[in-house]
C-alpha positions as CSV (number, residue, x, y, z in Angstrom):
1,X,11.9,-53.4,-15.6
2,X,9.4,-52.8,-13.2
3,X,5.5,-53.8,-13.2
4,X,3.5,-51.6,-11.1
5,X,0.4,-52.8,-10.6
6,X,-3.2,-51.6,-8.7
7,X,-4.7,-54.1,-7.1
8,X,-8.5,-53.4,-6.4
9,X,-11.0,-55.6,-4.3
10,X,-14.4,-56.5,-6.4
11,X,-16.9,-55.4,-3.4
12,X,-20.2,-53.2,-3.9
13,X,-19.8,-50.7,-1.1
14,X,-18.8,-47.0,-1.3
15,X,-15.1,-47.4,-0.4
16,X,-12.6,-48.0,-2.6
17,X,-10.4,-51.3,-1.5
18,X,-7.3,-51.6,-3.5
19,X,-3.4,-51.9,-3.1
20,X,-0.4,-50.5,-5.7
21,X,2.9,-53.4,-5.6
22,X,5.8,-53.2,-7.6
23,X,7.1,-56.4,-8.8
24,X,9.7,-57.2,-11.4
25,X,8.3,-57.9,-14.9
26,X,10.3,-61.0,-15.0
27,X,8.9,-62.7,-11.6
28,X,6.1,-65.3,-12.0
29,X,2.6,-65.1,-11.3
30,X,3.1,-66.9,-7.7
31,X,5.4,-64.2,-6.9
32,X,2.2,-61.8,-8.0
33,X,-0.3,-64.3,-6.2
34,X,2.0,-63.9,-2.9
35,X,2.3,-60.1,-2.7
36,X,-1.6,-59.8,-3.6
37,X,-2.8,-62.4,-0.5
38,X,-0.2,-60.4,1.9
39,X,-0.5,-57.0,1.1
40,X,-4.3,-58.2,1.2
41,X,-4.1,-59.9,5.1
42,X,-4.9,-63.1,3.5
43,X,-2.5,-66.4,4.8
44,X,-1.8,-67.4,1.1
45,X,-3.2,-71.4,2.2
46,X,-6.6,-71.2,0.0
47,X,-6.4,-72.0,-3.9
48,X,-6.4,-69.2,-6.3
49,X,-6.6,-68.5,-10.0
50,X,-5.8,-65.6,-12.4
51,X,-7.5,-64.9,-15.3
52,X,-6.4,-63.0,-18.7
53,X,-8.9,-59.9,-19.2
54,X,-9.5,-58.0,-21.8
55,X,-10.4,-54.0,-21.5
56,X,-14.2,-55.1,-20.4
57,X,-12.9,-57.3,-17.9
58,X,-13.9,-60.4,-19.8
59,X,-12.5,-63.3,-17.7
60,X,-10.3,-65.2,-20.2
61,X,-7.8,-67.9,-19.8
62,X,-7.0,-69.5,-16.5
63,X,-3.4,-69.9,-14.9
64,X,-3.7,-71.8,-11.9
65,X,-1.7,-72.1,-8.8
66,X,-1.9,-75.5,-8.8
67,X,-2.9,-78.1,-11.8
68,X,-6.0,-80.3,-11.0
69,X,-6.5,-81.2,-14.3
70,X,-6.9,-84.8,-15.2
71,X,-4.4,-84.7,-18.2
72,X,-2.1,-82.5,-16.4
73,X,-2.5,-79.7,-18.9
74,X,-3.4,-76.0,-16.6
75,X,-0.9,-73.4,-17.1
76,X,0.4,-72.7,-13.7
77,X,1.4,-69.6,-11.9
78,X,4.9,-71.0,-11.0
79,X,6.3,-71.8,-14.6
80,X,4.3,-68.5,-15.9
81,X,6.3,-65.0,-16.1
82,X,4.5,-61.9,-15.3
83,X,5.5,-60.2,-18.5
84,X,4.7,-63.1,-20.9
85,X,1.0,-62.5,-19.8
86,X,0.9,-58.8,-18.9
87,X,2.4,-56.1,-21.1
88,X,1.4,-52.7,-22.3
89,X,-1.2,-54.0,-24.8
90,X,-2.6,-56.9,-23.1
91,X,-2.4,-54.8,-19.0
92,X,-5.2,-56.6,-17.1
93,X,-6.1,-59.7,-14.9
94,X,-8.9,-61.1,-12.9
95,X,-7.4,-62.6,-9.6
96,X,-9.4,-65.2,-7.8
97,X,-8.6,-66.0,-4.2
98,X,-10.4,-68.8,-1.8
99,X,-13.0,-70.9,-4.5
100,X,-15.1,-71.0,-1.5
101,X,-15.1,-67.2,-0.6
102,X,-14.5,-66.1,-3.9
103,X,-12.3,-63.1,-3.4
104,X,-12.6,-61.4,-6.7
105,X,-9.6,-58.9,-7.7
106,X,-9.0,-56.5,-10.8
107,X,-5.2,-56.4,-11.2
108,X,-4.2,-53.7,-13.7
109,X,-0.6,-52.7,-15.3
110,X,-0.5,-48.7,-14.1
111,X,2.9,-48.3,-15.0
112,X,6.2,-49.8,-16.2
113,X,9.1,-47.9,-14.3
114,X,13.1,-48.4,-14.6
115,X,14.6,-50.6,-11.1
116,X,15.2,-48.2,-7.7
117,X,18.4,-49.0,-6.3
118,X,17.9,-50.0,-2.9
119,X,14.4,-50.9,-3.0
120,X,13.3,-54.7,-2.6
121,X,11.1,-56.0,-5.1
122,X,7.9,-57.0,-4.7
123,X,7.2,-53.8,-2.7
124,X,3.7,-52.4,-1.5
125,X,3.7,-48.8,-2.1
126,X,0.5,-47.8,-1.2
127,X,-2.7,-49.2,0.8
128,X,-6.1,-47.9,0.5
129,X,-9.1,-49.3,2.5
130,X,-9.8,-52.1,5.1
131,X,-11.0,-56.0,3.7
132,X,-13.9,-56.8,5.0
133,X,-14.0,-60.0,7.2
134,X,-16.0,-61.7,4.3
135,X,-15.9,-61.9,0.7
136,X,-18.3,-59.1,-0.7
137,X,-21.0,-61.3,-2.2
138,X,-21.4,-61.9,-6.2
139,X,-24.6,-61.8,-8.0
140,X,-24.2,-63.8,-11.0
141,X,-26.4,-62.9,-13.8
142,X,-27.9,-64.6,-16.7
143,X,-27.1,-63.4,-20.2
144,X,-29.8,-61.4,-21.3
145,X,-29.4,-62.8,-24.7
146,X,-29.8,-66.2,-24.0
147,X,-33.5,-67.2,-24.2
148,X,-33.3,-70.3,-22.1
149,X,-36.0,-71.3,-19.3
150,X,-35.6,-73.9,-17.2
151,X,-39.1,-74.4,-15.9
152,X,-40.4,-73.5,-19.5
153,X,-38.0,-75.7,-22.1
154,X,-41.7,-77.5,-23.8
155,X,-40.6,-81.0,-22.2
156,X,-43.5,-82.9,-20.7
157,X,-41.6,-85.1,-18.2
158,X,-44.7,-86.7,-17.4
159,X,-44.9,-87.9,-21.1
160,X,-42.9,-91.1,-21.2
161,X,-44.1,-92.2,-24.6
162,X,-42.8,-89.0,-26.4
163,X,-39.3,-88.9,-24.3
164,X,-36.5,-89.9,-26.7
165,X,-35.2,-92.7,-24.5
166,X,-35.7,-96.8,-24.4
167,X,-36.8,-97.0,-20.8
168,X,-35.6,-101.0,-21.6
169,X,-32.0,-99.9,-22.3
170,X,-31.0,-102.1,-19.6
């Protein structure tokens, strides 16, 4: 079977940035990672993530392209098949491209077609909208829940005698 996918760039200006691939269910996730960075202009060099979603775009677990864990222990996009992570039920990811630019992608299951004779697989089918020359910037927000205040935690740090340390520990 056949994944087709829409690819859509994470920016904040008017015009829609996205690309549709087909890509056969049982490629991996470097095959998906590789269509995405050149249907996108990008030179595929930079170190890139995807994430399991869920329908909020939750970012969930990490598959890596590369493992630079200390116990050896990342899933990785080479051992991981498309379709073991992406299905009907379970049809988004958050794609991460350049941990210094942060190119931010929403890659979303649109369809699940039969094999075209005579078409090559991955395929771009469709391109809509320019990349900017820089990653569109990220504003990362607090969590309005969470209560904590980093100038205001109650701490005295001027108030060595009521500090819960042995400044002798040594």
């Amino acid at each position: 079977m056949i994944y087709r996918f829409r690819v859509i760039l994470d920016n904040d200006t008017e015009d829609d940035i996205f690309r549709d691939l087909e890509i056969r269910e049982t490629d991996t996730l470097e095959d998906l990672h590789n269509i995405i960075t050149q249907s996108f202009g990008f030179d595929g060099t930079e170190m890139a993530s995807f994430y399991i979603s869920d329908e909020q775009w939750n970012q969930g677990e990490e598959i890596s392209l590369f493992d630079l864990s200390d116990d050896n222990s990342a899933r990785l996009m080479n051992e991981t098949e498309i379709s073991s992570v992406v299905h009907e039920v379970q049809p988004k990811l958050i794609y991460v491209y350049d941990f210094l630019s942060m190119w931010t992608f929403y890659v979303e299951l649109a369809e699940i077609v039969e094999e075209a004779n005579g078409t090559d697989y991955p395929n771009l089918m469709f391109v809509k909208g320019q990349v900017p020359n820089e990653a569109p910037d990220k504003l990362f927000e607090a969590d309005p829940t969470d209560d904590f205040d980093e100038f205001n935690d109650g701490i005295d740090v001027d108030d060595y005698d009521n500090l819960d340390f042995d400044e002798n520990w040594n």
